[in-house]
C-alpha positions as CSV (number, residue, x, y, z in Angstrom):
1,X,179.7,92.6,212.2
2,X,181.4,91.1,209.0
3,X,182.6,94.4,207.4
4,X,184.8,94.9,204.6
5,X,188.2,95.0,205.3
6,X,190.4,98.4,204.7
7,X,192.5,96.2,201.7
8,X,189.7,93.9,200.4
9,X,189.3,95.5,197.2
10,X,192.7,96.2,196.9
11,X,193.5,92.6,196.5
12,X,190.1,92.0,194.4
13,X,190.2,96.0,192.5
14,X,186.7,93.8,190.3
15,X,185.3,92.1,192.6
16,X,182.8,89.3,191.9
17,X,179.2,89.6,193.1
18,X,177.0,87.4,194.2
19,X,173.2,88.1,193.5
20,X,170.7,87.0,195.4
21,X,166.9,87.5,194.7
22,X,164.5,86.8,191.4
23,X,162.4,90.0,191.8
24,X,162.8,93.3,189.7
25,X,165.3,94.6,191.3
26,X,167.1,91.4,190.9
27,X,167.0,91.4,187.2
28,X,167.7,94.5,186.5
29,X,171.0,94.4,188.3
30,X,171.8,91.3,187.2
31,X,171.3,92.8,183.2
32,X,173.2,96.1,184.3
33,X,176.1,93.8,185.1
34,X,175.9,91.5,182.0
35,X,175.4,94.9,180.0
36,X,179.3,95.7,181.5
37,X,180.7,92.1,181.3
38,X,180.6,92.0,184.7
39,X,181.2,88.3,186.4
40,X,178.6,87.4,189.1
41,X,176.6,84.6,191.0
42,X,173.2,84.4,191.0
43,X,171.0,82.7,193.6
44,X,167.4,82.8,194.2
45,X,165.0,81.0,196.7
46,X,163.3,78.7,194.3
47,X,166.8,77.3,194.6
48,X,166.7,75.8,197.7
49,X,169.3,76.7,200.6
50,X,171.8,73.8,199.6
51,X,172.8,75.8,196.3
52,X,173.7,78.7,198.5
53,X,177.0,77.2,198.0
54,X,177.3,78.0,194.6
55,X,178.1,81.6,195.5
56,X,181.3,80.6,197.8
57,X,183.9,82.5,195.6
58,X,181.8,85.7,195.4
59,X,183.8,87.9,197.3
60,X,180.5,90.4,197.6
61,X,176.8,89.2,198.2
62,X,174.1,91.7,197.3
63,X,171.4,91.1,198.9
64,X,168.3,92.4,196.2
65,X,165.4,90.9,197.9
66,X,162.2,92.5,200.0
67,X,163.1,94.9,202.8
68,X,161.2,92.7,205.1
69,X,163.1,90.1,204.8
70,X,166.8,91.2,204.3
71,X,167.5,91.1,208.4
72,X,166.2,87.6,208.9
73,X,167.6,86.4,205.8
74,X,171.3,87.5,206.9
75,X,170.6,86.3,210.6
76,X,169.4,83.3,209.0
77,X,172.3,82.4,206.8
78,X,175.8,81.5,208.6
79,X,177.1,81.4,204.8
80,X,175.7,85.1,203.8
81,X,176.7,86.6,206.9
82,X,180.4,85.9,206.9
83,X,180.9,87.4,203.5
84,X,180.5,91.5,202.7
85,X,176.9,91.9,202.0
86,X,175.3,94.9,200.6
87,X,171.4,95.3,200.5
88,X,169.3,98.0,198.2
89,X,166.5,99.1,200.0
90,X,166.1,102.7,201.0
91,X,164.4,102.8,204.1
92,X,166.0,99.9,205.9
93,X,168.9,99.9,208.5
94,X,170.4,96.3,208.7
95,X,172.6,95.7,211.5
96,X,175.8,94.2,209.5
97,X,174.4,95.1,206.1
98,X,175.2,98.5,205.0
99,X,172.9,99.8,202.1
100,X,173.0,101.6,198.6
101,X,170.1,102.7,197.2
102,X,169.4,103.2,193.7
103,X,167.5,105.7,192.9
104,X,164.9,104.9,190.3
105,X,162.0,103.1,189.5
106,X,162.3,99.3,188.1
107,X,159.6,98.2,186.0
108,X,159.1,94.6,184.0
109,X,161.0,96.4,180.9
110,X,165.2,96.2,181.3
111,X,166.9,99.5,180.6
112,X,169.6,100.2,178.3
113,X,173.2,100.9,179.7
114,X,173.2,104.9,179.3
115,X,170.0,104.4,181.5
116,X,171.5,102.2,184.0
117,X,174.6,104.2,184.7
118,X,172.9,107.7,185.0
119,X,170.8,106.2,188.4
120,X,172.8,108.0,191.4
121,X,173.1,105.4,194.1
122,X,172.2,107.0,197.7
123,X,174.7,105.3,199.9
124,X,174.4,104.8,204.1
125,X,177.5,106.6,206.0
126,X,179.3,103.8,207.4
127,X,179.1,102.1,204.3
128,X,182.4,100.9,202.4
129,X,183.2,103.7,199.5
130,X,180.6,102.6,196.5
131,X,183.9,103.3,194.4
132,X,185.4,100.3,196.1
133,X,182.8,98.1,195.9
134,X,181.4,99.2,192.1
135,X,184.8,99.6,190.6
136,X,183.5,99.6,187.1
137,X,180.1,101.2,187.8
138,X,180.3,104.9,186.7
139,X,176.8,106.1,188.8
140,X,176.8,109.0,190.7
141,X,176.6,108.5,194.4
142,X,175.9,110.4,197.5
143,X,176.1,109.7,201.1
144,X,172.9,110.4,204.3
145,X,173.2,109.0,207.4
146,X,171.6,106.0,209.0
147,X,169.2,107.9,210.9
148,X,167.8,110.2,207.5
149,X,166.9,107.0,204.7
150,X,163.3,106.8,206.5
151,X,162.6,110.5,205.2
152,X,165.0,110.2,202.3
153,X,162.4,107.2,201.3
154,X,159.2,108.8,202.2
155,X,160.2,111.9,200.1
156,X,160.9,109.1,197.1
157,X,157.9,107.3,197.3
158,X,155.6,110.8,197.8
159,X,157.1,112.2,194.4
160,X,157.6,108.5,192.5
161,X,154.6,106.6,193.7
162,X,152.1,109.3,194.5
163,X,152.5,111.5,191.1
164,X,152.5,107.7,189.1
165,X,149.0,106.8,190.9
166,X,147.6,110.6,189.9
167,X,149.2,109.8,186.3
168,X,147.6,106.5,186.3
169,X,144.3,108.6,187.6
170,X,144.3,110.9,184.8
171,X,144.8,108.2,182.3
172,X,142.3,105.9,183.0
173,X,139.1,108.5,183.3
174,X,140.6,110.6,179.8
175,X,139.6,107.4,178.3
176,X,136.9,105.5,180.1
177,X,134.7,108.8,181.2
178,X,135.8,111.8,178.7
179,X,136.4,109.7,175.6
180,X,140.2,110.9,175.1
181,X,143.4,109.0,173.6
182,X,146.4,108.8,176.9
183,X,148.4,110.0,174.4
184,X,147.1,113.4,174.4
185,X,148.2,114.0,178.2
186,X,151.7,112.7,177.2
187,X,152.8,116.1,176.0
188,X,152.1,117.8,179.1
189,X,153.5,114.9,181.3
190,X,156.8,115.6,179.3
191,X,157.1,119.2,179.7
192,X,155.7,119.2,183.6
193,X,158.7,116.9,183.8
194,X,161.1,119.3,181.5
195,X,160.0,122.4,183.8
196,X,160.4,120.4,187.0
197,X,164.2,119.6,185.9
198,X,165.1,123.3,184.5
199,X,163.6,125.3,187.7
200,X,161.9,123.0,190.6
201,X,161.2,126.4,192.3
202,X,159.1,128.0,189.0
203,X,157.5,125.0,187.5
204,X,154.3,125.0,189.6
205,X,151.2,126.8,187.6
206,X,147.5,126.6,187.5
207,X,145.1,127.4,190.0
208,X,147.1,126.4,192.9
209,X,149.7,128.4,192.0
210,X,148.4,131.6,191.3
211,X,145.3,130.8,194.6
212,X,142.5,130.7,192.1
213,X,139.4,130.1,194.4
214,X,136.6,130.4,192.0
215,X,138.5,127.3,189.9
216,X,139.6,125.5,192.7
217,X,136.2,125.1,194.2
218,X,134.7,124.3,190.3
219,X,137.3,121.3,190.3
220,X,136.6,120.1,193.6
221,X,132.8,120.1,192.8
222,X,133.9,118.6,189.3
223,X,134.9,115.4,191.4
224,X,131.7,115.0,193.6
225,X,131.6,110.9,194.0
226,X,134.9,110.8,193.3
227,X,137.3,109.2,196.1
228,X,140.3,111.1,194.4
229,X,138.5,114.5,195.6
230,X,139.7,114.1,198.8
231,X,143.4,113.7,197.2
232,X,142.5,117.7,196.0
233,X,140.8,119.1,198.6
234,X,144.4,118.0,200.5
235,X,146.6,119.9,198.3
236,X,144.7,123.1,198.2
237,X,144.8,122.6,202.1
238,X,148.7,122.3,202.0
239,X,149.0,125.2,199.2
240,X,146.5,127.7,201.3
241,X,148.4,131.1,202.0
C-alpha cells in the first residue's frame, strides 16, 4: 500500500493536488480549489494515458471519478498508485485508496465558497488526518469505519435521492394534472426543511403522524393508477403502530 508518510505534509504543510476526472464531482472540486487559490493538476480521460505525466509533481492525486472504476483505475496505473491517492465515493472501500466523502449533492450549477466550505467531509478510519491532507480547507469532518460507509451511503441516498424523486413527483403532477405553479409547494419544501433542522424528532405531521386512517386510505385511493401508490402504501406500512 502507498500510504502517506507520518512527515509528508510536514515537508509539503499545502500540498499540491492532482485531479483526476471531468464529471460533477470533478468540477466542483476543482472550482472549490480555484475559489481558495489553491494550486492543482487536472487530468481527465479524454486526455489520453500519456498526459498522465503532467501530474508528476502533485504530491496528492484525488481520484473524483465513478465508484466503479476507482479500483481498476489505481490497479491500472503504476503512475497513480505510487503517489497518495484519495478517492470520494461513499460506499466504496479501495484497497490502497483511503476515502473522504463529501457530503452533499453536486448538481450542473458551481456553488459559492460559503457553500463549499460548510459540506462536512465523512472520512474512512485509517485514513491520513483530512487536516493534513486539506490544510487550507476549513470543512467539518468526521470519521466511520471501513466496514459502516455501505449504511452510511444507503442512509444518504434514502434521505437525498429518495425525498428529491418524491419532490420531483410532487412537482411535475401540481403542474401537468392539478393546474398549479411549483412555486406554490416551494414554501412548504422550505419549512419541512427548517423543521427537519430545528427538531428531526418533532417535525413529522399529517396523517402519518397522528395514524389518521380515514385520510390515509382517501390518499391511497386518491392514487389508484398511479405507480407512486405503492411508494405510500410502504410508508404507512413502516409508520403502522
Amino acid at each position: 500500500m502507498t500510504g502517506f508518510p507520518a512527515n509528508a505534509h510536514r515537508a509539503c504543510p499545502t500540498p499540491t493536488y492532482g485531479l483526476i476526472g471531468s464529471g460533477k464531482m470533478a468540477r466542483h472540486m476543482r472550482h472549490y480549489l480555484q475559489l481558495l487559490g489553491h494550486s492543482f493538476y487536472t487530468w481527465s480521460r479524454e486526455e489520453g494515458p500519456a498526459n498522465l505525466e503532467k501530474l508528476r509533481n502533485a504530491s496528492v492525486l484525488l481520484l473524483l471519478i465513478k465508484d466503479s472504476e476507482i479500483e481498476s483505475f489505481y490497479k491500472e496505473h503504476s503512475f497513480v498508485n505510487s503517489k497518495p491517492c484519495i478517492h470520494f465515493s461513499g460506499s466504496m472501500n479501495v484497497p490502497g485508496v483511503p476515502s473522504f466523502h463529501p457530503l452533499c449533492t453536486f448538481g450542473d450549477e458551481l456553488y459559492t465558497l460559503a457553500e463549499y466550505e460548510k459540506i462536512a467531509f465523512i472520512c474512512e478510519e485509517g485514513a491520513p488526518a483530512f487536516e493534513e491532507t486539506f490544510p487550507r480547507l476549513p470543512n467539518p469532518h468526521y470519521t466511520i469505519k471501513p466496514e459502516q460507509k455501505a449504511l452510511y451511503h444507503a442512509l444518504c441516498v434514502m434521505a437525498g435521492n429518495f425525498s428529491c424523486i418524491l419532490w420531483q413527483k410532487l412537482f411535475s403532477d401540481f403542474e401537468n394534472k392539478l393546474g398549479l405553479p411549483t412555486s406554490a409547494a416551494v414554501p412548504y419544501m422550505e419549512r419541512l426543511f427548517k423543521n427537519l433542522e430545528k427538531n428531526p424528532s418533532t417535525a413529522l405531521t399529517g396523517p402519518l403522524q397522528r395514524n389518521d386512517i380515514t385520510t390515509l386510505q382517501s390518499n391511497i385511493n386518491a392514487l389508484n393508477d398511479d405507480s407512486y401508490q405503492k411508494v405510500y402504501k410502504s410508508f404507512v406500512e413502516l409508520f403502522q403502530p
